[in-house]
TORKOL-4160 file (C-alpha; in steps of 0.2 Angstrom, whole numbers, padded with zeros to 4 digits, m for minus):
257
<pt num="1" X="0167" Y="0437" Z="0469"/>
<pt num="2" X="0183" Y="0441" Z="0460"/>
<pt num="3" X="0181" Y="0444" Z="0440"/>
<pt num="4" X="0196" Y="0441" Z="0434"/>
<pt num="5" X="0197" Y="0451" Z="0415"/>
<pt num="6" X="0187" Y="0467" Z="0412"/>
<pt num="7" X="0188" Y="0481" Z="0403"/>
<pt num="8" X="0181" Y="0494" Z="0414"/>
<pt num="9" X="0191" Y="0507" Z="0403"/>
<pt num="10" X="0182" Y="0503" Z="0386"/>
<pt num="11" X="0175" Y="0519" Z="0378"/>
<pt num="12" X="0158" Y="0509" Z="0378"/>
<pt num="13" X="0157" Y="0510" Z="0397"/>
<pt num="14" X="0172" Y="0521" Z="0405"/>
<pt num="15" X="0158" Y="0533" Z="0406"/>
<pt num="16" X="0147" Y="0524" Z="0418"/>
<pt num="17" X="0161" Y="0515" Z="0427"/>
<pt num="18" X="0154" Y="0522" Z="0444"/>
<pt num="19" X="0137" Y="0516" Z="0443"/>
<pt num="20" X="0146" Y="0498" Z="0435"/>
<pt num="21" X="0157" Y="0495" Z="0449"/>
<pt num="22" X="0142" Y="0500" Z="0461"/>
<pt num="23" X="0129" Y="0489" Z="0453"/>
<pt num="24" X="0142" Y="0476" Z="0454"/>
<pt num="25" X="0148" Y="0477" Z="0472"/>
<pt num="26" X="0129" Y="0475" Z="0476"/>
<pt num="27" X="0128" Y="0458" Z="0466"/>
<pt num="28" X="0145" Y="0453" Z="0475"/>
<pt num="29" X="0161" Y="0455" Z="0466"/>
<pt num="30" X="0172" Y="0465" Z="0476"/>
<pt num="31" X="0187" Y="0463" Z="0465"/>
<pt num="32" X="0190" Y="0465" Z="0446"/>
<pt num="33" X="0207" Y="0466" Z="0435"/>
<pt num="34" X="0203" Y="0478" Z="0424"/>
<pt num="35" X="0215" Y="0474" Z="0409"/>
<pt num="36" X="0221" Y="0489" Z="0396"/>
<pt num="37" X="0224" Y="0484" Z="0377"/>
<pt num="38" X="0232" Y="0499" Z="0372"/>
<pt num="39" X="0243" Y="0514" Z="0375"/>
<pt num="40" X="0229" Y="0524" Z="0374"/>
<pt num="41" X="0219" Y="0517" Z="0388"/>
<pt num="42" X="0232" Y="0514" Z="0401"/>
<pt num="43" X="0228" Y="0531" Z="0409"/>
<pt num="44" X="0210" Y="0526" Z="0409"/>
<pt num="45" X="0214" Y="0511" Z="0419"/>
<pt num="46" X="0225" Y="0520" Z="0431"/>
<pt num="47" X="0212" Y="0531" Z="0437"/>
<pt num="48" X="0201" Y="0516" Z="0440"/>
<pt num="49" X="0213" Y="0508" Z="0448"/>
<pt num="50" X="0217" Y="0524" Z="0460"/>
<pt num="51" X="0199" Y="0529" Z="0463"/>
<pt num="52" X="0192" Y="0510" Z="0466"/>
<pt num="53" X="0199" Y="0499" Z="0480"/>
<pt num="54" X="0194" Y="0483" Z="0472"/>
<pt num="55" X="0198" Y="0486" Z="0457"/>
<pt num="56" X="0217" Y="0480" Z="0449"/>
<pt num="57" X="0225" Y="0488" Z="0437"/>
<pt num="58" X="0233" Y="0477" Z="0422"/>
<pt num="59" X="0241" Y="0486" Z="0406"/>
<pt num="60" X="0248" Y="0479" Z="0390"/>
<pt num="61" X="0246" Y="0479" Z="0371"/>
<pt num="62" X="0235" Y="0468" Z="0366"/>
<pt num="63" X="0239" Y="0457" Z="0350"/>
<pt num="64" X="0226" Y="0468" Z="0341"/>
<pt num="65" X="0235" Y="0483" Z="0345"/>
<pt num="66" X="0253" Y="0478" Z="0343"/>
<pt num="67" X="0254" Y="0488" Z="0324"/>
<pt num="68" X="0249" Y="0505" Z="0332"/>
<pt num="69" X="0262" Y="0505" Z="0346"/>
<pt num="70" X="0273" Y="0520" Z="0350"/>
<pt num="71" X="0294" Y="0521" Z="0350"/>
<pt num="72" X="0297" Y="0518" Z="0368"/>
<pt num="73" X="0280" Y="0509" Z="0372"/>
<pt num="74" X="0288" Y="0495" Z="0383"/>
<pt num="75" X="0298" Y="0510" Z="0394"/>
<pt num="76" X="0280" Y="0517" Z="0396"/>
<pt num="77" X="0273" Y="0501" Z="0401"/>
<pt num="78" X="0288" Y="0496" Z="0414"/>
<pt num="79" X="0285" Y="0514" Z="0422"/>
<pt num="80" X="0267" Y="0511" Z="0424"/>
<pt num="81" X="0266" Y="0494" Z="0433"/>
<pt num="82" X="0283" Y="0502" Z="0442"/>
<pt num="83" X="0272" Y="0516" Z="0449"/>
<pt num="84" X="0259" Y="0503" Z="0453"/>
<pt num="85" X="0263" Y="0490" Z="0465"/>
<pt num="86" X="0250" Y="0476" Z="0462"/>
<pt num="87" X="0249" Y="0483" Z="0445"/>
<pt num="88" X="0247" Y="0465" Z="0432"/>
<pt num="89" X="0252" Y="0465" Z="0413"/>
<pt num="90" X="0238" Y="0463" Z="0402"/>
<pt num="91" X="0229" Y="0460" Z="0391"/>
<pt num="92" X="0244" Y="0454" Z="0379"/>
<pt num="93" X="0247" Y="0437" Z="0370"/>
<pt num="94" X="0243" Y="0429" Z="0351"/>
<pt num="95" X="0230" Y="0428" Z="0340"/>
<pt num="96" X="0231" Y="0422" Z="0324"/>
<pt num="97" X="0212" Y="0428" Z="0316"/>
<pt num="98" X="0221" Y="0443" Z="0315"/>
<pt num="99" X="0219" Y="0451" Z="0299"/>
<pt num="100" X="0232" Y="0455" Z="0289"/>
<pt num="101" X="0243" Y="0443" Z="0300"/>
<pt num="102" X="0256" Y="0450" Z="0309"/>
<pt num="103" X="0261" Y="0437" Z="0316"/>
<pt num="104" X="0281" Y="0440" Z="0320"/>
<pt num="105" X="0275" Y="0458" Z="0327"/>
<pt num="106" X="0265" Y="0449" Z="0337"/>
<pt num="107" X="0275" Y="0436" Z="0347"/>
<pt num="108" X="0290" Y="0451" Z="0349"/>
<pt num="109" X="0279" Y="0462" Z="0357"/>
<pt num="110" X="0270" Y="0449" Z="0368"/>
<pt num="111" X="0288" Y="0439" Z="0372"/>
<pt num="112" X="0295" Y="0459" Z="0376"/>
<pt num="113" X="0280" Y="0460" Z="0389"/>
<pt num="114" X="0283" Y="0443" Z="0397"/>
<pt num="115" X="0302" Y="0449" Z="0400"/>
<pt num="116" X="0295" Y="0464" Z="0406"/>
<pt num="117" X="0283" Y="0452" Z="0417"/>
<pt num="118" X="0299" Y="0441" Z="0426"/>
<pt num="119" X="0309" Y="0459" Z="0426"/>
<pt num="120" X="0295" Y="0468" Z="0437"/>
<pt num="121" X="0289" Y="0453" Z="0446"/>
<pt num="122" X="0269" Y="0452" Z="0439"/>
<pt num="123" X="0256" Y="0439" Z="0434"/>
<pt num="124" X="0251" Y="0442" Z="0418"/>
<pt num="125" X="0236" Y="0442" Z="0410"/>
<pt num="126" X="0236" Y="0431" Z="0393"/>
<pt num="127" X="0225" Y="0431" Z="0375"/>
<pt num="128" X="0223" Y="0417" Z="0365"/>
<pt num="129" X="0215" Y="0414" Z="0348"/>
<pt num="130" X="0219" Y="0399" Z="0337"/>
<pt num="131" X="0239" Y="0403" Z="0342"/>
<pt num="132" X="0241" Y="0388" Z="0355"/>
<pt num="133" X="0254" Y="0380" Z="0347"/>
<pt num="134" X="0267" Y="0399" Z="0348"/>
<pt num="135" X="0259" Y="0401" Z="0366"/>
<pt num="136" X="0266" Y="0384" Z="0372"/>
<pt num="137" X="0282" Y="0384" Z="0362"/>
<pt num="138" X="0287" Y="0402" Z="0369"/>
<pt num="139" X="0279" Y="0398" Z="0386"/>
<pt num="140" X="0291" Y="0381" Z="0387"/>
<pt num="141" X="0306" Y="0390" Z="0380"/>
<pt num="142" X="0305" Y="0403" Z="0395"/>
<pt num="143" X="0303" Y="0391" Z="0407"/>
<pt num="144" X="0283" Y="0393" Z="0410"/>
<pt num="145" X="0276" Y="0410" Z="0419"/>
<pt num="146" X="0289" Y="0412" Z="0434"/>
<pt num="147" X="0276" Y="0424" Z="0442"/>
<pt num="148" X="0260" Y="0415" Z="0437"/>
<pt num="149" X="0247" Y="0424" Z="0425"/>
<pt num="150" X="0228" Y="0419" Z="0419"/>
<pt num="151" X="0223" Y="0412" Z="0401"/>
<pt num="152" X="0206" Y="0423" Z="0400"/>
<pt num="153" X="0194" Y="0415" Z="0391"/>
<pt num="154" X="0198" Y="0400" Z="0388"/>
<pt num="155" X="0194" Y="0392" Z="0370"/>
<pt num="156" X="0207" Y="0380" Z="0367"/>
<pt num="157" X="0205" Y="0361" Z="0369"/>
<pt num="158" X="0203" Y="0352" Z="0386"/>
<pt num="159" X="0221" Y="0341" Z="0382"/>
<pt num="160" X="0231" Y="0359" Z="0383"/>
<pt num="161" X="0225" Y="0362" Z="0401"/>
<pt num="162" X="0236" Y="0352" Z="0411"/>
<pt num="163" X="0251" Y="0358" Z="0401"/>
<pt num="164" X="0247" Y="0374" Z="0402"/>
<pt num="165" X="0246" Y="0374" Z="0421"/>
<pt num="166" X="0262" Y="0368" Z="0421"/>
<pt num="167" X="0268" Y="0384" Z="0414"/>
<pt num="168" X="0262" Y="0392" Z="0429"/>
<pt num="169" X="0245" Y="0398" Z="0420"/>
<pt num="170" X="0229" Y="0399" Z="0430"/>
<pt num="171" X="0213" Y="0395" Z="0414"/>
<pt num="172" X="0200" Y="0408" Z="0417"/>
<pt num="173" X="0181" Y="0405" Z="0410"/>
<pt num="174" X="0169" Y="0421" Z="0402"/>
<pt num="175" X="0149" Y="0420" Z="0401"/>
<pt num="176" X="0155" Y="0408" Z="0384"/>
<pt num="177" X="0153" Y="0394" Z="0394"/>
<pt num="178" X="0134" Y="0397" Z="0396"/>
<pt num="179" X="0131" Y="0392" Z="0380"/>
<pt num="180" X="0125" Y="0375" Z="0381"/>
<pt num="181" X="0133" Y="0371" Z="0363"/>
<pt num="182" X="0150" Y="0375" Z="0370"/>
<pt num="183" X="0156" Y="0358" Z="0373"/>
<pt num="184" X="0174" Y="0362" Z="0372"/>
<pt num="185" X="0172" Y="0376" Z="0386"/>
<pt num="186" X="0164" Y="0362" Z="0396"/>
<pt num="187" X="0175" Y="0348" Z="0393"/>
<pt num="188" X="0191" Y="0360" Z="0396"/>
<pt num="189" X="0184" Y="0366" Z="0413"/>
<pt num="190" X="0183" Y="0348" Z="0418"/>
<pt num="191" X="0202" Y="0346" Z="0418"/>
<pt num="192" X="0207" Y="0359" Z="0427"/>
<pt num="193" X="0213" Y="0361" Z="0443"/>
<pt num="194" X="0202" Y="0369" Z="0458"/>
<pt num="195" X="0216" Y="0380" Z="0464"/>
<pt num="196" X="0219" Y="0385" Z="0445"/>
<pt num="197" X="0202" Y="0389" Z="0442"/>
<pt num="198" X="0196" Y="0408" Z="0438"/>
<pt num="199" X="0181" Y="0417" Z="0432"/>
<pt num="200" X="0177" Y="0432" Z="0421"/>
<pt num="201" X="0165" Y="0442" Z="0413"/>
<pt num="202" X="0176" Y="0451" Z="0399"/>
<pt num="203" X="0165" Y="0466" Z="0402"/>
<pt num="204" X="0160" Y="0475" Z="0389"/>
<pt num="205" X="0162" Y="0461" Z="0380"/>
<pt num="206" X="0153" Y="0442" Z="0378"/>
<pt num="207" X="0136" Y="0444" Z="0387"/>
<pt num="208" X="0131" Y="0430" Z="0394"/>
<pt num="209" X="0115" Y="0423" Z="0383"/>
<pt num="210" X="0096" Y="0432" Z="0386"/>
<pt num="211" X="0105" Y="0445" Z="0398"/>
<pt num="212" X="0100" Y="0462" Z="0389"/>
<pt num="213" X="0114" Y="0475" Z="0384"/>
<pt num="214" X="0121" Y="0482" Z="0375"/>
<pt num="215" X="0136" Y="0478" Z="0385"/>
<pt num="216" X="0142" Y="0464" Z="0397"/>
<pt num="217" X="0144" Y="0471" Z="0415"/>
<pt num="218" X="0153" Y="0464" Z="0431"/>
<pt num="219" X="0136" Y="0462" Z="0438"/>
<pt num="220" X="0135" Y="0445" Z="0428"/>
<pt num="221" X="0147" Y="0437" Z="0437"/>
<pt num="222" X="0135" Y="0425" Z="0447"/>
<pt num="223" X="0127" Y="0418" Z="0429"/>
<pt num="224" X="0144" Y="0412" Z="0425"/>
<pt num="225" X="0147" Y="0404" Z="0443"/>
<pt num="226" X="0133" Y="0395" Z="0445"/>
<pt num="227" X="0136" Y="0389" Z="0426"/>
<pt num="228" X="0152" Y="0381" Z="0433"/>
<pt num="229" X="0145" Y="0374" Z="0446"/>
<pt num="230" X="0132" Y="0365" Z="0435"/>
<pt num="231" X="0146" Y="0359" Z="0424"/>
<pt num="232" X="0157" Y="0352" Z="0438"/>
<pt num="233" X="0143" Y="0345" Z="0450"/>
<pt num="234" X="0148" Y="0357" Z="0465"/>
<pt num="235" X="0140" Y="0373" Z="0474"/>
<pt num="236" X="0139" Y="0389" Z="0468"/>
<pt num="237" X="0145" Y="0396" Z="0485"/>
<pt num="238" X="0161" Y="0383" Z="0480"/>
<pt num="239" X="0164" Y="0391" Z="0465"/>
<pt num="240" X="0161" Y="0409" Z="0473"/>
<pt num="241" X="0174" Y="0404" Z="0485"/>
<pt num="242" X="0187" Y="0395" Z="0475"/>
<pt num="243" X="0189" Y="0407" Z="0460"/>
<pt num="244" X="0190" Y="0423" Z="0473"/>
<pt num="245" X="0203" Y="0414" Z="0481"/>
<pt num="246" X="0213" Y="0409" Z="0468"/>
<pt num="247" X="0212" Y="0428" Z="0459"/>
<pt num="248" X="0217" Y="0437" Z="0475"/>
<pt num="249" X="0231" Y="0427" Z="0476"/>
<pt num="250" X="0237" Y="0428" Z="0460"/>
<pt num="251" X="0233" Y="0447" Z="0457"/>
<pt num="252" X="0231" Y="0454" Z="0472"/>
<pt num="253" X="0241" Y="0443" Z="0485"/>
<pt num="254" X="0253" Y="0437" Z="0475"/>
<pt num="255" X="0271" Y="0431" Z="0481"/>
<pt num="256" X="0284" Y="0441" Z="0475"/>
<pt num="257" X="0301" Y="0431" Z="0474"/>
């Protein structure tokens, strides 16, 4: 299994990554993109990155973040995904529950990353939250993701899918989906397409319903699978396959043009 967007760096967790990434491997998810937020963290996810084979680093500033950025941050961030070479950029994008809104601070750090993004040659790694609207009108005015990228978590509604897959986005699905009051979740995952499909735990973050924490692990990637296989009527061991699929090749495997 291939879990798409976690945090293994989170200061919640970064202490037992070891024992997080082993428990994992034993539930079978062999491949993770841990995604940084923050200057701050980058390091953190580098030495993940470096000391685990499966797992794939990602760094940007996250649209929570964007306020405590550093002079210089984006010539920090080019030189580590330049040292790494199947290094992603990520977590950035747009969410609009910030508060106080920032939201012009916002969309130029997150439209400098996706320069930096077709500059380097990456998939990117994208957040969301009550910003469609900015995300489709900057995605269409760049001409979509020219080295693909993943919406993690997906919340927004099912009619966005297809045009955002247009834009060269993969829609990636977290233990939210469990809840059997998500309609929406479900409804999205219906439209899209099997070789745009991808699955996530958002570890530490979003535990999947009566799973005890106090934090969301790799581990549950499986609850969230067979979840999707519920929804869309097919086997687990479809889902399995499909969604690893689909993330090596666009963060592991990807082609580089």
């Amino acid at each position: 299994m291939f879990d798409s967007h976690c945090h293994l760096q989170d200061r919640r967790i970064v202490d037992s990554v070891d024992d997080i990434i082993s428990k994992a491997r034993r539930a079978g998810v062999d491949g993770f993109l841990c995604c940084g937020t923050t200057e701050n963290d980058w390091a953190d996810v580098a030495k993940i990155g470096a000391i685990h084979s499966g797992a794939i680093c990602a760094f940007g500033i996250h649209p929570w973040y964007v306020d405590e950025v550093s002079d210089g941050w984006d010539d920090v961030l080019k030189k580590y995904i330049a040292d790494d070479n199947r290094a992603a950029i990520g977590e950035i994008g747009l969410d609009n529950t910030v508060k106080p809104r920032n939201d012009n601070r916002q969309i130029d750090i997150f439209v400098r990353q996706l320069e930096i993004a077709d500059e380097l040659k990456r998939p990117v790694s994208i957040h969301c939250r009550r910003a469609w609207e900015s995300i489709l009108k900057i995605l269409k005015a760049r001409g979509g993701l020219r080295y693909g990228g993943a919406i993690h978590s997906y919340s927004g509604p099912a009619e966005l899918v297809d045009e955002l897959q247009k834009l060269g986005c993969h829609i990636s699905f977290s233990g939210s989906i469990i809840n059997d009051k998500n309609k929406r979740a479900a409804e999205s995952l219906k439209k899209v397409s099997p070789n745009r499909l991808l699955v996530e735990t958002d570890s530490p973050d979003i535990l999947p319903p009566n799973i005890p924490g106090p934090t969301n692990e790799p581990a549950n990637l499986q609850l969230i699978i067979n979840k999707i296989a519920e929804i869309t009527e097919k086997a687990p061991e479809e889902i399995t396959s499909l969604t690893r699929e689909n993330g090596m090749r666009l963060f592991i495997n990807p082609a580089r043009q």
